[in-house]
C-alpha positions as CSV (number, residue, x, y, z in Angstrom):
1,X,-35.1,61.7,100.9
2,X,-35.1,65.4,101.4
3,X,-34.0,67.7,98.4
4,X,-31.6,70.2,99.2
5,X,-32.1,71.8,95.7
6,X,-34.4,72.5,93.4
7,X,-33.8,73.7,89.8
8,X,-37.7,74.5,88.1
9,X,-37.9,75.6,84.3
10,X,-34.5,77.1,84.3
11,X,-34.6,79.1,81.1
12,X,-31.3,80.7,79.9
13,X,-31.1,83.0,76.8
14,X,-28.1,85.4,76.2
15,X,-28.6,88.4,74.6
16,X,-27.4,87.4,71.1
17,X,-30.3,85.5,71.2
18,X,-28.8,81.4,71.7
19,X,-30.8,79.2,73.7
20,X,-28.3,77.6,76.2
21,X,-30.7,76.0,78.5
22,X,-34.2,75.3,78.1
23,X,-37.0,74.9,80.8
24,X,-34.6,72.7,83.7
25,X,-36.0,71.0,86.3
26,X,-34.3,68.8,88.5
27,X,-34.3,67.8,92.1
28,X,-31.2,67.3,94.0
29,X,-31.6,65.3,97.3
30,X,-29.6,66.3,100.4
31,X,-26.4,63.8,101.1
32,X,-26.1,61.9,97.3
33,X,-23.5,62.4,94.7
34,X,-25.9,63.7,91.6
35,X,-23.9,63.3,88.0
36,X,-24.9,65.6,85.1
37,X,-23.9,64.2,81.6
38,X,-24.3,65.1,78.4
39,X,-22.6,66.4,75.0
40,X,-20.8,69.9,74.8
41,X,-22.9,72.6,74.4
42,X,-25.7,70.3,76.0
43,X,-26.4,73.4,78.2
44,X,-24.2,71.7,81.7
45,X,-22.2,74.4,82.5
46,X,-24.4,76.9,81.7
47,X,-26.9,75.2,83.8
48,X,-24.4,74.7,86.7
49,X,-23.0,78.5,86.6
50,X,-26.5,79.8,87.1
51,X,-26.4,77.3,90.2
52,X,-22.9,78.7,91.5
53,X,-24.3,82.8,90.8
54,X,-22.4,83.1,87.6
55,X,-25.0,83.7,85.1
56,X,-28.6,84.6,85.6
57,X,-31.3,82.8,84.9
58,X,-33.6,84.5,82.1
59,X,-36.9,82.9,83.8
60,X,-37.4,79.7,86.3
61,X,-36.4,79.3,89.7
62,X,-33.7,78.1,92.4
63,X,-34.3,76.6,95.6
64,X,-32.3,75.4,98.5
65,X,-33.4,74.1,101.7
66,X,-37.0,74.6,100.7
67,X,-36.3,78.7,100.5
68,X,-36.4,80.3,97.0
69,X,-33.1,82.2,96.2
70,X,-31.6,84.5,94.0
71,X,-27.7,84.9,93.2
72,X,-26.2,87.9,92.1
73,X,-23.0,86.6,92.3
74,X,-20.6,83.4,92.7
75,X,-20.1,85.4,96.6
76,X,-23.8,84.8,97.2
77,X,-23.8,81.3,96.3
78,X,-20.8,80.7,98.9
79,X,-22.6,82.4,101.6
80,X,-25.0,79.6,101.3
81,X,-22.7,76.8,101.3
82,X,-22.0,76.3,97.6
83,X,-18.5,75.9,96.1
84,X,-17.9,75.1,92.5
85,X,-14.3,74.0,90.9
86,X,-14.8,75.1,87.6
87,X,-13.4,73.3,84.2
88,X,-11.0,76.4,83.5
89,X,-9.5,77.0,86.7
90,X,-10.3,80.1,88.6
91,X,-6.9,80.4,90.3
92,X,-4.1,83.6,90.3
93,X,-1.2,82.3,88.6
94,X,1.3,84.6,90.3
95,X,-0.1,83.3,93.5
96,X,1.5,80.4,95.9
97,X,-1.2,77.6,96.6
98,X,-1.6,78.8,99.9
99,X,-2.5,82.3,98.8
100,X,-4.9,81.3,96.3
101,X,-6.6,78.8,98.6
102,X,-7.1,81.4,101.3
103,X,-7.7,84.6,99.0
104,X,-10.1,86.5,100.8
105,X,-10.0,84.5,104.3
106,X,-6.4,85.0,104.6
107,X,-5.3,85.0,108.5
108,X,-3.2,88.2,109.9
109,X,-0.6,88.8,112.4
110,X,-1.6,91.8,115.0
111,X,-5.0,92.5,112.7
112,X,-2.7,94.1,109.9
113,X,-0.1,91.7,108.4
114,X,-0.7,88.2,106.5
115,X,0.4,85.4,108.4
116,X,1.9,83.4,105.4
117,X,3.0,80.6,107.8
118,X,-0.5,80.3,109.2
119,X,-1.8,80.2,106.0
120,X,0.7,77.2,104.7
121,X,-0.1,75.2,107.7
122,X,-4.1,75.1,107.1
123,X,-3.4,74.6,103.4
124,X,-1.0,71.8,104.5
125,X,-3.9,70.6,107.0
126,X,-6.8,70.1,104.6
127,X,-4.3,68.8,101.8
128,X,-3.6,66.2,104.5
129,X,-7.3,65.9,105.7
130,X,-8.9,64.7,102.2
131,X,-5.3,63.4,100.9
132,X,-5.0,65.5,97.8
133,X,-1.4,66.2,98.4
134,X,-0.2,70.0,97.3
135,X,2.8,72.0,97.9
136,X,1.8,75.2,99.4
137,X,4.5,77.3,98.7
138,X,4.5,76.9,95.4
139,X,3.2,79.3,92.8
140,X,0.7,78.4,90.9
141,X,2.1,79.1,87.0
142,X,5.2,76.3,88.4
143,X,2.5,73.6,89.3
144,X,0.7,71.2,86.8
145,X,-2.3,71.5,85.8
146,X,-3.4,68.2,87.4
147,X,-2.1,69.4,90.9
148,X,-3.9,73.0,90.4
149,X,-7.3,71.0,90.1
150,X,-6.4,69.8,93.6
151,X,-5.7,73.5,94.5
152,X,-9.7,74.5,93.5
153,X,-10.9,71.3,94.8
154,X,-9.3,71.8,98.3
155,X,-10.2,75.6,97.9
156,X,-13.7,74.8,98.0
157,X,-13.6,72.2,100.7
158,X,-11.7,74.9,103.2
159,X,-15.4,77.3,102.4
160,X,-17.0,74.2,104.1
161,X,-19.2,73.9,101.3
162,X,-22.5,71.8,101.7
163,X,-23.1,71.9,98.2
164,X,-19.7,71.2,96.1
165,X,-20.1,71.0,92.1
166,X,-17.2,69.3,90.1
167,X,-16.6,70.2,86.8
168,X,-14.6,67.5,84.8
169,X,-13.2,66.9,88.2
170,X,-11.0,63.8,87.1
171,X,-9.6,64.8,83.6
172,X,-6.5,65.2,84.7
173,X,-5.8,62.2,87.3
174,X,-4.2,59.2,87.6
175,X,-6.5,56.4,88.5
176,X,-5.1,56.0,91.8
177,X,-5.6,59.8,92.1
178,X,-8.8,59.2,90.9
179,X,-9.7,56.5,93.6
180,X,-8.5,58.8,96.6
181,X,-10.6,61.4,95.1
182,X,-13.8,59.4,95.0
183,X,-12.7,57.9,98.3
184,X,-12.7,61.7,99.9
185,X,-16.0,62.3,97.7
186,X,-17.4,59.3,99.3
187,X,-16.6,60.4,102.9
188,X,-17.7,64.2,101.8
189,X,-21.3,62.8,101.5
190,X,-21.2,60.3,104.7
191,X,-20.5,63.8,106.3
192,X,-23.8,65.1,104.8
193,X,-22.2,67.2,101.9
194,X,-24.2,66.9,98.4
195,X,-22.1,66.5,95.1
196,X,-22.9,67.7,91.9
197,X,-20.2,65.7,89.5
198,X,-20.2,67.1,86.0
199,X,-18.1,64.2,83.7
200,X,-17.9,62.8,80.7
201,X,-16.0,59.4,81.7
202,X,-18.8,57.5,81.9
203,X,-17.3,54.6,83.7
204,X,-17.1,57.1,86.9
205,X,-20.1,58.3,86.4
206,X,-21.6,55.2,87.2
207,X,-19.2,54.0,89.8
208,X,-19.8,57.4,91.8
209,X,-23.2,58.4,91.2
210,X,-26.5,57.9,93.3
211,X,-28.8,59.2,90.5
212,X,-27.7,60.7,86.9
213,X,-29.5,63.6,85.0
214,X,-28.6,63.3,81.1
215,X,-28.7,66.2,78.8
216,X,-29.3,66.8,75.2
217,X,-29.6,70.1,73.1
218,X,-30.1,72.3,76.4
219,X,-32.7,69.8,77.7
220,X,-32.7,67.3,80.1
221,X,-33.4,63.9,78.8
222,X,-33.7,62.0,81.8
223,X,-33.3,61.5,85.4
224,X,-32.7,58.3,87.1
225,X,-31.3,55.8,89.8
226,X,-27.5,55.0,88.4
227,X,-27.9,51.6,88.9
228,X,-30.9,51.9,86.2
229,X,-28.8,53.0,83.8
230,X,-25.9,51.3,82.0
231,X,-22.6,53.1,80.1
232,X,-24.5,52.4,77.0
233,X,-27.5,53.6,77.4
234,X,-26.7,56.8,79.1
235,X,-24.1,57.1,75.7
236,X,-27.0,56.3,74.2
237,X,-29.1,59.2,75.7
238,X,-26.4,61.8,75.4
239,X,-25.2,61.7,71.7
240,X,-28.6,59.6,70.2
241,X,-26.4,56.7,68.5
242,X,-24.7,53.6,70.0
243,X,-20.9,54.7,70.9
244,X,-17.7,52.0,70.4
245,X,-15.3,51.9,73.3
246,X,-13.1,49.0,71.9
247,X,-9.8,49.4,71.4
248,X,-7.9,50.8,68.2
249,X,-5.6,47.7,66.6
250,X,-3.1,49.1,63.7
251,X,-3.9,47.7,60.1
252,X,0.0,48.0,59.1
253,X,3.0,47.5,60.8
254,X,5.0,50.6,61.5
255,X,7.5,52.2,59.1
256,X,10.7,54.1,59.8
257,X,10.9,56.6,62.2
258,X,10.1,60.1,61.9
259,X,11.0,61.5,64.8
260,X,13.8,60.7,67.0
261,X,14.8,61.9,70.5
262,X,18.1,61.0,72.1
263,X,19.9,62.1,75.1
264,X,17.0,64.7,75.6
265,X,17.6,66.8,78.8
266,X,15.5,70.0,79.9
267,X,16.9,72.2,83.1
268,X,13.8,74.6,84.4
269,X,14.6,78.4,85.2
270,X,15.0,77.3,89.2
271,X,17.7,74.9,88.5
272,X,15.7,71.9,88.5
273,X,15.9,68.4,85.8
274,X,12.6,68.6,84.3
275,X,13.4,65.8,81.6
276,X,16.5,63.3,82.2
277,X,17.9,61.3,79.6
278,X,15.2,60.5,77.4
279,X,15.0,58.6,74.2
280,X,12.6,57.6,71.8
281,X,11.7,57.1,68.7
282,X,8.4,57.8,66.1
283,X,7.3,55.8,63.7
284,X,5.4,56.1,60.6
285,X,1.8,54.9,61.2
286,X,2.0,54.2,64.6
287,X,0.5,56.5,67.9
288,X,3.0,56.0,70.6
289,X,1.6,56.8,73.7
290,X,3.2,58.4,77.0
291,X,1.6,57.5,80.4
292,X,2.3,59.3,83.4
293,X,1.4,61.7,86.7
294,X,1.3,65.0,85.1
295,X,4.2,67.0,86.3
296,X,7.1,64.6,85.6
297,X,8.0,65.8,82.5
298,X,5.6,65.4,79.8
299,X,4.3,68.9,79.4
300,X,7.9,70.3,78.9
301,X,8.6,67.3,76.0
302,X,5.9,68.3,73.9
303,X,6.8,72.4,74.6
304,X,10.5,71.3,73.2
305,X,9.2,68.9,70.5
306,X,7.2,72.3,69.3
307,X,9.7,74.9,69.8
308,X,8.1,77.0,72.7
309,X,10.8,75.4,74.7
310,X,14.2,74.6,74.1
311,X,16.2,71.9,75.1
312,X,19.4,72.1,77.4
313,X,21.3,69.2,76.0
314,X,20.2,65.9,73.5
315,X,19.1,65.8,70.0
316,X,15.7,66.2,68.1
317,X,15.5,64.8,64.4
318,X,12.5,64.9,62.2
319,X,12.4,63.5,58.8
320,X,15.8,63.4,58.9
321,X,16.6,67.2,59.7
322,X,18.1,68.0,62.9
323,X,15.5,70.6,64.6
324,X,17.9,72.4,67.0
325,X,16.7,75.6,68.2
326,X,14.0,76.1,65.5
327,X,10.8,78.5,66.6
328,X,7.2,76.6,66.9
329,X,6.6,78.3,63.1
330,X,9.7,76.8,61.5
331,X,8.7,73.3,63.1
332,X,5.1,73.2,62.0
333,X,6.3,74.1,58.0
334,X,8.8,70.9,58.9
335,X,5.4,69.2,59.3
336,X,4.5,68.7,63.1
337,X,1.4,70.0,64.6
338,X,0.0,70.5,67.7
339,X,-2.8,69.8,70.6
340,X,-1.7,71.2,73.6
341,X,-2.4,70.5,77.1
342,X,-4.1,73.9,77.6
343,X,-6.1,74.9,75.0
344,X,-6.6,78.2,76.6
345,X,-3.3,79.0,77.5
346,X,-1.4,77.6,74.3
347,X,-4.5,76.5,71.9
348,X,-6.2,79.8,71.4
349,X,-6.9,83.8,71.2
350,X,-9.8,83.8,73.6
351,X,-10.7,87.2,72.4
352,X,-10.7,86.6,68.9
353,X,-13.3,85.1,66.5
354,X,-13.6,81.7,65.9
355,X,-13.1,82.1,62.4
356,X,-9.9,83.6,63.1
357,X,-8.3,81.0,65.7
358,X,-9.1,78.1,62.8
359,X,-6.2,80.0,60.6
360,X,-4.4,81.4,63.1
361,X,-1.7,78.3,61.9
362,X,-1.7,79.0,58.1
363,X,-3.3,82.6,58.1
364,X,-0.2,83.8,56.0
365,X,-0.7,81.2,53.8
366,X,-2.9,80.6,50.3
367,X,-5.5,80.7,49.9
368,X,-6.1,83.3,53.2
369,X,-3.6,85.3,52.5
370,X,-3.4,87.6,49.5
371,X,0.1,89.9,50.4
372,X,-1.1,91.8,53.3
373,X,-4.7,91.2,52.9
374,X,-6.7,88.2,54.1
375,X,-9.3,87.1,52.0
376,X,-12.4,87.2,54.1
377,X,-14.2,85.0,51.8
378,X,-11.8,82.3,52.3
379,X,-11.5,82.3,55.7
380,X,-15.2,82.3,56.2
381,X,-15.8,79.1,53.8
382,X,-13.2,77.0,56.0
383,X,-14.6,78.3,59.4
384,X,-17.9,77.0,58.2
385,X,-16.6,73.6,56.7
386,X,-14.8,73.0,59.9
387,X,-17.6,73.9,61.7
388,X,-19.8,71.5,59.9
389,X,-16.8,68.9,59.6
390,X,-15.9,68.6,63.6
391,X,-19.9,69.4,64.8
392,X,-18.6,72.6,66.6
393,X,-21.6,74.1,68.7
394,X,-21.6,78.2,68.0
395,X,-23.6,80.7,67.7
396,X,-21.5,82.5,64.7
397,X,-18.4,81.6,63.1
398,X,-17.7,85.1,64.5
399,X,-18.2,84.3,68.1
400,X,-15.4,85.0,70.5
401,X,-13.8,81.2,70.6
402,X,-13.7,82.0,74.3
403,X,-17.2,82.3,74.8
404,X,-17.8,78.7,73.3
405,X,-18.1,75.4,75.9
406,X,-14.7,73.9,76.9
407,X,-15.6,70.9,74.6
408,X,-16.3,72.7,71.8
409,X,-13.1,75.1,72.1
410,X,-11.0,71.6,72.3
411,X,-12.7,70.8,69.1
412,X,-11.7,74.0,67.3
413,X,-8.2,73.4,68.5
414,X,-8.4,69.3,67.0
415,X,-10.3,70.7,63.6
416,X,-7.2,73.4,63.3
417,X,-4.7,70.7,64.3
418,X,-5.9,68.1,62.1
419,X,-6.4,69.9,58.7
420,X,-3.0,71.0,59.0
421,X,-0.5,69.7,56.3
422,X,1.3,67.2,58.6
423,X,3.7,64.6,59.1
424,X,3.8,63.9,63.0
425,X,0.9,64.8,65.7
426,X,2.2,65.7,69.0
427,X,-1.6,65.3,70.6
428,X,-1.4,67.1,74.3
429,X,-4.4,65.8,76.1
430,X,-6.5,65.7,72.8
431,X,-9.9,65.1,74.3
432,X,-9.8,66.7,77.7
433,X,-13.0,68.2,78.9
434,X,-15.1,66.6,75.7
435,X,-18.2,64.7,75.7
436,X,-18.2,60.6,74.7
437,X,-19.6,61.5,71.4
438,X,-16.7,64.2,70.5
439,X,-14.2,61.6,72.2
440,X,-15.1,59.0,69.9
441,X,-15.0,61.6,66.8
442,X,-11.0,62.6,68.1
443,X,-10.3,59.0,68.2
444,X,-11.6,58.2,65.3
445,X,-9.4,60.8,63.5
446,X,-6.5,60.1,65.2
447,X,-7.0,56.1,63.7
448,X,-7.4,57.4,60.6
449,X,-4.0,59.9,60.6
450,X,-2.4,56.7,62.3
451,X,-3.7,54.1,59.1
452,X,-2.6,56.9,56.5
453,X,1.1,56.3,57.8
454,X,1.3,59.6,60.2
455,X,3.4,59.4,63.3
456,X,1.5,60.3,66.6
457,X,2.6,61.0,69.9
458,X,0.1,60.8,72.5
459,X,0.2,62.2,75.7
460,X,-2.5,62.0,78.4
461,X,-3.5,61.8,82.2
462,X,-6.7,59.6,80.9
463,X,-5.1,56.4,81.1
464,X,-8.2,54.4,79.3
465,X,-7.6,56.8,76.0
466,X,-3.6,55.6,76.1
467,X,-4.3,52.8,76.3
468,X,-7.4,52.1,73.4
469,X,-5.2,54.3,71.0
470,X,-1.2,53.2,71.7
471,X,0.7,50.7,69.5
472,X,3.3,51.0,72.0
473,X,3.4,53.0,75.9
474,X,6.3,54.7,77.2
475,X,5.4,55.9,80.9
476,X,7.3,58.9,82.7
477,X,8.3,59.3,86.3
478,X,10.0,61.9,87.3
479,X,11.4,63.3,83.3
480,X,12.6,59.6,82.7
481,X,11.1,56.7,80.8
482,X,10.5,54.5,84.1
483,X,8.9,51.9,81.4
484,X,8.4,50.9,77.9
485,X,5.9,48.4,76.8
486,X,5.7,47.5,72.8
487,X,2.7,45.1,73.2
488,X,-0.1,46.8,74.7
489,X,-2.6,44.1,74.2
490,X,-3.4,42.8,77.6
491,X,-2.2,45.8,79.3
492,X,-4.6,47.7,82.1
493,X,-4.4,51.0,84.1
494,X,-3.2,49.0,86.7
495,X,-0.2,47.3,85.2
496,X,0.9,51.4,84.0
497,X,-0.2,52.5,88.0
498,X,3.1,51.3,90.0
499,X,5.6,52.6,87.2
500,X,3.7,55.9,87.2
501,X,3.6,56.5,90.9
502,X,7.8,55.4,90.7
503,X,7.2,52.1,93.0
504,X,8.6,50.0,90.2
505,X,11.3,50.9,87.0
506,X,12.5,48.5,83.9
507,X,15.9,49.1,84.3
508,X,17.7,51.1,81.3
509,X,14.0,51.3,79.5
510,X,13.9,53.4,76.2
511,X,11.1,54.2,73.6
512,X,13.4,52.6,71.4
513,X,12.9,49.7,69.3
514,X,15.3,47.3,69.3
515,X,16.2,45.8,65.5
């Protein structure tokens, strides 16, 4: 088979000196879905933004078709037929989906004016085309994140790209939205497209993949077939120690609750129910887990169980206390912390150190804080620990945490979270964007907060981590509890699928337990 592109001793060194990919080569042939794997900082997205025009290459080489090329910018790369949907999503908030997905190609009436209908019916026609169902009059900022991966998916696809890189493309789908995706993926290369799929769910890597490439320390490791390679021994490869995947059975039984939500209603700024009626309660050492499309409620439950929302009507009780309309400060010193959903958004200072973001919690607090003075010393000996402690990949305690890998800024976020002084984990998406080996590590920790008698909720689009960590699942359709399901034991994605997608309800379900 003919390769469409050529990556030979890719060499990438920035100019404070880190090594982030080392002497790449890898062929990619024409018409094949090719996954790249491997553990964060690994050296994937590096390698993959030098494809896309996004960094340079120090030394090495780039060809496509046969024909040597050089890319001075992502524009170059799409003049050749290569799109990219990057991990953190290139898209203009203030936007509708039908601006972003036509910025730059945008049709006009009479040569001078946009024609915004004309660009909501082609958006509407290739959300149609590859069924990845958008609204495209909405604005970005008032869309999920799970539907604004669809937005830079379908972006791509309308720059009829030949060559279409996916990074983390399924983090935040259902598996049904997950099978259409590969279905469309599927029909992308009988059309003669080539896929590069960038994932750390194994489990599609080998279900999509014609051939894998596996990294490790900015190297490649391997190439080969996918059907010579099996979920363990590409874990194998990637993190250099067999990985568990069984799932996480409490030691105890559950104590009282910590947390209790009743009656908990949330009315958005446009008039509409984002949460309707819900009620659940927290137990001491137990992880209760919430299922569910993303966009039917769960993001604004965890904003109002943190204070950066606040509720419109219902009660919140933790330990006891009433939290009313308490600020996201005043509920952390009541003992909750917090992973959110988007780490860069809610998780971090992108700007600022590392160092910084690890204290950015407790940073008015002893032993960092000495009146109005932080005590550099201090702050530097927990940056390091945590460092060492969570296996976060940086160049300097000191680096910009936006400069770091996705994974590893998800891991800063987790070490912060974790270390806190605690009573009750509201876990957002905990391991989104992380390799097996720092999935595993998350997991772990979470089992270990859960045996110590700390109350977790989990909420997440990947339906296997719900349901390997959950003593009990509640899922959500449409800001309601459309299920509830106290014995998880024999339960799979597809039993969770149908209350999800709102084809079935248990009628008057509650997170509740009955006494």
């Amino acid at each position: 088979m003919t390769n469409i592109l050529s990556l030979q001793n890719l060499t990438k060194i920035y100019p404070n000196g880190k090594i982030a990919n080392q002497d790449i080569s890898i062929d990619i042939e024409e018409n094949t879905i090719h996954a790249i794997v491997g553990e964060n900082g690994a050296g994937k997205s590096t390698l993959v933004n030098m494809i896309f025009g996004v960094h340079k290459p120090t030394s090495g080489s780039i060809f496509l078709n046969g024909k040597e090329v050089y890319f001075s910018s992502p524009n170059d790369a799409i003049a050749t037929g290569i799109g990219m949907v990057h991990q953190h999503l290139m898209l203009a908030p203030d936007l509708t989906v039908a601006e972003n997905m036509l910025l730059g190609m945008e049709p006009k009436r009479k040569g001078l004016f946009l024609d915004h209908k004309q660009m909501v019916s082609i958006s509407r026609t290739i959300s149609e085309k590859y069924r990845l169902q958008v609204d495209p009059t909405k604005k970005i900022k008032d869309i999920p994140i799970g539907v604004r991966q669809r937005v830079e998916i379908l972006k791509s696809l309308l720059r009829n790209a030949q060559i279409l890189i996916l990074d983390e493309p399924t983090a935040v789908l259902t598996p049904q939205e997950v099978e259409i995706l590969f279905s469309t993926l599927k029909e992308l290369k009988r059309e003669g497209k080539t896929i590069l799929f960038i994932s750390h769910k194994l489990n599609e890597v080998k279900e999509i993949s014609d051939r894998i490439t596996i990294m490790k320390d900015t190297q490649v490791v391997v190439t080969r077939d996918a059907a010579q390679l099996t979920e363990k021994e590409i874990a194998r490869l990637m993190v250099g120690r067999d990985v568990s995947i069984e799932r996480f059975a409490g030691l105890h039984p559950p104590g009282k609750p910590l947390l209790l939500v009743e009656n908990l209603r949330y009315i958005d700024a446009d008039g509409l129910s984002a949460i309707d009626g819900v009620d659940f309660e927290l137990r001491e050492g137990e992880i209760l887990g919430i299922a569910g499309v993303e966009g039917n409620g769960q993001s604004q439950l965890s904003r109002i169980l943190t204070g950066l929302l606040h509720a419109t009507e219902g009660r919140i009780v933790l330990n006891s206390q009433e939290l009313g309309k308490r600020t996201p400060r005043q509920i952390r010193e009541s003992g909750v912390c917090h992973i959110p959903e988007d780490r860069m958004e809610n998780g971090i200072a992108p700007e600022v150190g590392l160092h910084e973001n690890l204290i950015a919690d407790r940073y008015y607090q002893q032993p960092f804080s000495h009146g109005i003075f932080l005590s550099t010393k201090e702050v530097e000996k927990h940056a390091h620990e945590l460092v060492k402690q969570f296996n976060i990949s940086t160049q300097s305690i000191y680096s910009a945490i936006g400069s770091l890998s996705g994974g590893n800024i998800q891991k800063a976020v987790v070490a912060r979270e974790l270390t806190a002084d605690f009573s009750v984990i509201i876990a957002s998406q905990p391991t989104r964007g992380v390799d097996i080996g720092s999935e595993v590590m998350i997991h772990d920790l979470l089992r270990k907060m859960r045996d110590a008698g700390k109350a977790i909720l989990l909420i997440s689009a990947d339906l296997d981590e719900v349901l390997k960590l959950s003593d009990r699942i509640i899922v959500f359709y449409e800001g309601t509890i459309a299920a509830h399901f106290s014995n998880v034991d024999d339960l799979t994605d597809k039993d969770l699928g149908p209350f999800m997608l709102g084809v079935e309800r248990q009628e008057g379900a509650h997170g509740k337990i009955s006494r």
